[in-house]
C-alpha positions in Angstrom: 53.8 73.4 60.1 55.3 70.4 62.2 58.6 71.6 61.2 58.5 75.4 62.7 56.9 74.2 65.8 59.3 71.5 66.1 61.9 74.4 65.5 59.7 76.9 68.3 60.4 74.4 70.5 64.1 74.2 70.4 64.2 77.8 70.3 61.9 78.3 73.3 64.0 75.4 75.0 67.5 76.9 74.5 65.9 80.2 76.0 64.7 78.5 79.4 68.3 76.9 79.2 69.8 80.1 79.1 67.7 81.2 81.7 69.5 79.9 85.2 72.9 81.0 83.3 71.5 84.9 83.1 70.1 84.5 86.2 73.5 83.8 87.5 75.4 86.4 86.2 73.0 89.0 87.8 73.1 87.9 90.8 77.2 87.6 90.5 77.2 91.4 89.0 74.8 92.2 92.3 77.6 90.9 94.6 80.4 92.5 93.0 78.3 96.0 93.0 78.0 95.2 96.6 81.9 94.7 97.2 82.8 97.7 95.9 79.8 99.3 97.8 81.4 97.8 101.1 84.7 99.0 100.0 84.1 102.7 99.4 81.3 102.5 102.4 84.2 101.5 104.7 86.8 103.8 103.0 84.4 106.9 103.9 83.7 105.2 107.7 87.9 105.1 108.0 88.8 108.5 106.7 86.1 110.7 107.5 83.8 109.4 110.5 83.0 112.7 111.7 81.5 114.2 108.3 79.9 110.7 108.1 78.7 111.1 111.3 77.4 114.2 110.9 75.4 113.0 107.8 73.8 110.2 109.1 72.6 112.6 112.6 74.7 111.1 115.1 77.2 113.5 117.5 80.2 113.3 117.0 82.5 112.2 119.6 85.6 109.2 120.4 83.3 106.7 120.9 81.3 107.6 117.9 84.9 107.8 115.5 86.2 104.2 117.3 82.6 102.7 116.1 83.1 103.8 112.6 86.9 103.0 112.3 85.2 99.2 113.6 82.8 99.1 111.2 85.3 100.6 108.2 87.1 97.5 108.9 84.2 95.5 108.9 82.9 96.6 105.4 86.4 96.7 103.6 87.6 93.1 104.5 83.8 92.2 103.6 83.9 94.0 100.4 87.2 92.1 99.6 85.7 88.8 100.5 82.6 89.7 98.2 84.9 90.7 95.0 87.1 87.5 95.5 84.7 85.1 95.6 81.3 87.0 93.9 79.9 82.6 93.0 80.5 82.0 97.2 77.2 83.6 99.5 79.4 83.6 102.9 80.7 87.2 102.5 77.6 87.6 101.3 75.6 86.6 104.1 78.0 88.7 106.5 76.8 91.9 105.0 73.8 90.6 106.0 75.1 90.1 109.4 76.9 93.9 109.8 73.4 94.9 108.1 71.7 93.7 111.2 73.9 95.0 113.3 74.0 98.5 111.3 70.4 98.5 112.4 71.0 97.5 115.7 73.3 100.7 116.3 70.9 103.2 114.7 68.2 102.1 116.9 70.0 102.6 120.0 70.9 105.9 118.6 67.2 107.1 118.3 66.8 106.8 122.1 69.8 109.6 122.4 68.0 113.0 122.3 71.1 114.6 120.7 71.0 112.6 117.7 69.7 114.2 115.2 66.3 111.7 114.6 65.0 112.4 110.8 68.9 112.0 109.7 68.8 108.4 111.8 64.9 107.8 110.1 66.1 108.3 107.0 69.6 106.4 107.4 67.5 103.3 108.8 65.5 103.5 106.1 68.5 103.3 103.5 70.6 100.3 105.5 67.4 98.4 105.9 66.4 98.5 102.0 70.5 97.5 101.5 69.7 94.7 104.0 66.9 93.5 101.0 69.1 93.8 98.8 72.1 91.7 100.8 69.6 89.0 101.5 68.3 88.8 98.0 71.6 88.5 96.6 72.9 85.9 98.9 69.7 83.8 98.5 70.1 83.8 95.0 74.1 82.7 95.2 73.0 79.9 98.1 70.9 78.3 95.8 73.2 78.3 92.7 75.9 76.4 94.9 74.7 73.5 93.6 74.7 73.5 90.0 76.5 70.7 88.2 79.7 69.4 87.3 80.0 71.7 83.8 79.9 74.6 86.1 82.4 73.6 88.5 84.8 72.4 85.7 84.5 76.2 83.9 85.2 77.6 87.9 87.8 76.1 88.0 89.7 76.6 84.5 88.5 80.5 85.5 90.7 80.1 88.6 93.7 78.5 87.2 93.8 81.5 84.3 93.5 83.7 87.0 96.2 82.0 88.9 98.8 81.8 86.1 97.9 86.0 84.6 98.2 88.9 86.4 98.3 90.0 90.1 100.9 90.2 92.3 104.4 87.9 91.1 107.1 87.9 93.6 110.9 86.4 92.9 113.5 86.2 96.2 116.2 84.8 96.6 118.9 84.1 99.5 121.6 81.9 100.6 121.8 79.8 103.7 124.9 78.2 105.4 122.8 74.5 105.0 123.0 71.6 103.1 120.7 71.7 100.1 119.6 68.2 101.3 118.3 69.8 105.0 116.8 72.6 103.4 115.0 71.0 101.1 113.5 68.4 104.0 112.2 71.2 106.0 110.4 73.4 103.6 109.2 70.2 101.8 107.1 69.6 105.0 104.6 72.7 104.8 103.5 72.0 108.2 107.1 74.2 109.0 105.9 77.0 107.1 104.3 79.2 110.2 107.5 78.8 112.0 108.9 81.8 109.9 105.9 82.9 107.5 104.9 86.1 110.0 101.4 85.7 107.9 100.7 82.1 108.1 98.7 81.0 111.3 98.8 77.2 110.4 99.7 74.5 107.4 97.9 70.6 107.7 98.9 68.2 105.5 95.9 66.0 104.6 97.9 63.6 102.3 101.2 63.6 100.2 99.6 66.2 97.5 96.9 68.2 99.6 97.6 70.6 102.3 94.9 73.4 103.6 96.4 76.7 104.6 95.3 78.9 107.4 96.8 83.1 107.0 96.2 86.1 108.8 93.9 89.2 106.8 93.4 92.4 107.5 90.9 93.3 110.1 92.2 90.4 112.5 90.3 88.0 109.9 91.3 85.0 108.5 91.1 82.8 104.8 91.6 79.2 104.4 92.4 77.6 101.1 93.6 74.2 99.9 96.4 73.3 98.2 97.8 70.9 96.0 101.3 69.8 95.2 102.1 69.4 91.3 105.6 68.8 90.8 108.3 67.6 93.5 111.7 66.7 93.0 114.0 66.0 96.0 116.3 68.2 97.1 115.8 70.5 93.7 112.2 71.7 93.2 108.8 71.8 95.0 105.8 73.4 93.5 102.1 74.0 94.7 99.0 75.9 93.5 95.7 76.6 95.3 92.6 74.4 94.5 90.0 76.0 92.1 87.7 78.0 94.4 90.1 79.8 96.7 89.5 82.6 98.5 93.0 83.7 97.1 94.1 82.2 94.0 98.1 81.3 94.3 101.4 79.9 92.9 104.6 78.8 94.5 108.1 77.7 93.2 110.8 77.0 95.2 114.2 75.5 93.7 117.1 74.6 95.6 120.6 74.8 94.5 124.2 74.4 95.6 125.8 77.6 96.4 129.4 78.3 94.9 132.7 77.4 96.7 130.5 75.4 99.1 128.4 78.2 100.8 125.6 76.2 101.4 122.4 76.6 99.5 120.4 78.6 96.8 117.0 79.4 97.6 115.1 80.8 94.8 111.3 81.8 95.3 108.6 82.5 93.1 105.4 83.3 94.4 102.1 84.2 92.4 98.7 85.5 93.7 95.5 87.3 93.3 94.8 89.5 95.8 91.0 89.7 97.1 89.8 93.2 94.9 92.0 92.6 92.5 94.2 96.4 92.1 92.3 98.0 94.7 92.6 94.9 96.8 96.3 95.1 96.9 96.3 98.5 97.3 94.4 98.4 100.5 97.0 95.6 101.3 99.5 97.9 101.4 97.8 100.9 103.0 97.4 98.2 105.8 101.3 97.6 105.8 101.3 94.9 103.7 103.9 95.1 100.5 104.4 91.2 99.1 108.1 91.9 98.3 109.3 93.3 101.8 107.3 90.3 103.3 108.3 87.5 101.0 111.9 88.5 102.2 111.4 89.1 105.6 109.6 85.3 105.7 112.6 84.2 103.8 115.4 86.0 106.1 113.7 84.0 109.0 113.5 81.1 107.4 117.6 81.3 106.9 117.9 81.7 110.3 115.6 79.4 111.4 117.9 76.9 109.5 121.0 78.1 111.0 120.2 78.7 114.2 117.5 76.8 114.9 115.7 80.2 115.7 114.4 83.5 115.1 117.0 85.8 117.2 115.9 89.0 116.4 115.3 91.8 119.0 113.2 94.8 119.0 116.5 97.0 119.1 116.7 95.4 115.9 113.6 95.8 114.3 113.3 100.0 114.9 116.1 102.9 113.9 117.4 104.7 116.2 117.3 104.5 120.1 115.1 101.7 122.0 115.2 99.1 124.4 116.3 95.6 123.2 113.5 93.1 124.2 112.3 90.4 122.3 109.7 91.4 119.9 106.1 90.8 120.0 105.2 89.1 117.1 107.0 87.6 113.5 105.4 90.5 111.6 107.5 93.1 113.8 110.8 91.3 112.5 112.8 93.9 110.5 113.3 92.8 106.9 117.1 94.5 106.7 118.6 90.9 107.6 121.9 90.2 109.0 125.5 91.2 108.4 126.7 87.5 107.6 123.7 86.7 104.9 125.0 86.9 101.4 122.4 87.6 99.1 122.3 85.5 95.8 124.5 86.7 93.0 123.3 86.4 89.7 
């Protein structure tokens, strides 16, 4: 008799153990479910805003389509956030946010007498139950933050497989007329990085193997991540990964070599990453302009001339076919990727 309560007790104590781990998972699941929802919410805003419109009572018209093309914006980059990150409650908590402001919008649309009121009624009454749901799920995440060291460990042997399998992989190459030993020096210090990475808004070094990273996202948003240097050998090699918990998961690899008949130096570069949304998160990348490869050598093209020049010379009469003024050009991202006549392109 001692012995089966003895072994009820164990059993009942491995269940309430198992309990905050289930618990967990939901709420995860919940998030993800939500990130999609944002996704194929702001899809809908972005392609058809006057059928959405329509459905939810409110007339059509160019301020109505501008609000919705906002708010598409709004829900896709949250959505992205959400299905990169379903352990962090931020992205979380800004559905809550755009919730409240969904709410907002619809009640200043009652007071129009063209609306179309019991559509508005019952579109209130759908955004505010989402907003329940929103602030349920982030709750729940916010107070799992904590959890212990086990947790963190598992996170972060989670991220690292994620890091090293699938994705997007990108491999560039280029030559540039430099010494390997100057070229080496400058991309060794990451703080340089921005000066031709059209995507990178800022690189700190916060000791010799830790730098955080600040890059532009769609939606005129912003991710930060840290990173950490693993292997660095001068004038040959320099490689860095992401710290477990990034927003977006990545890999770099950057050898340098001497170029034949003494044409300055190799520059090979392999980069690894997991886009926010996974598939449909790179897809969206790309409906937004943004295809790895053509950017990976577009940084990489100013980077050479960066380093053999000192800067980036492009014009816009070389950034567009056809006929149009030659001005400077308003941003890196505008630089066209077809490079120069001089640059030799590595020959393997």
């Amino acid at each position: 008799m001692t012995a089966a309560t003895e072994q009820g007790v164990r059993y009942r104590r491995r269940f309430t153990d198992s309990s905050p781990v289930d618990t967990e998972s939901n709420a995860q699941r919940r998030a993800r479910g939500l990130g999609w929802f944002s996704i194929g919410l702001g899809l809908a805003q972005i392609g058809a805003p006057r059928a959405l419109a329509r459905l939810i009572g409110i007339s059509d018209d160019d301020e109505t389509r501008n609000t919705m093309f906002a708010l598409g914006l709004r829900e896709i980059t949250s959505g992205i956030g959400i299905l990169s990150s379903p352990r962090a409650p931020g992205w979380v908590w800004t559905r809550v946010g755009g919730d409240l402001m969904d709410l907002a919008l619809l009640g200043t649309a009652m007071s129009d007498n063209e609306n179309d009121r019991n559509r508005l009624a019952a579109a209130t009454a759908a955004v505010a139950g989402v907003t329940v749901v929103d602030f349920l799920t982030g709750q729940q995440l916010s107070q799992q933050g904590g959890n212990g060291s086990e947790q963190r460990t598992n996170g972060s042997r989670i991220q690292q497989n994620r890091q090293s399998s699938g994705g997007v992989h990108v491999t560039q190459s280029l030559t540039i007329k430099r010494p390997r030993n100057e070229v080496y020096g400058f991309w060794h210090n990451f703080e340089n990085l921005p000066r031709f990475m059209a995507h990178l808004e800022s690189v700190q070094v916060l000791d010799n193997n830790r730098s955080r990273w600040k890059a532009k996202a769609p939606a005129g948003t912003t991710v930060e991540w840290e990173a950490e240097t693993i292997e660095d050998r001068p004038n040959e090699l320099i490689v860095w990964r992401s710290l477990p918990d990034a927003t977006i998961p990545n890999y770099g690899l950057v050898r340098f070599k001497d170029a034949p008949a003494n044409r300055g130096t190799e520059i090979h570069v392999d980069l690894r990453y997991q886009p926010p949304g996974g598939k449909l998160g790179s897809l969206i990348a790309k409906l937004f302009g943004e295809e790895p490869e053509q950017q990976v050598k577009g940084d990489l093209r100013r980077f050479k001339q960066v380093m053999e020049t000192g800067e980036i010379v492009h014009s816009d009469s070389s950034i567009h076919s056809g006929m149009h003024p030659a001005r400077p050009p308003e941003s890196l991202e505008d630089v066209e990727l077809l490079g120069t006549p001089r640059e030799q392109p590595v020959q393997r």
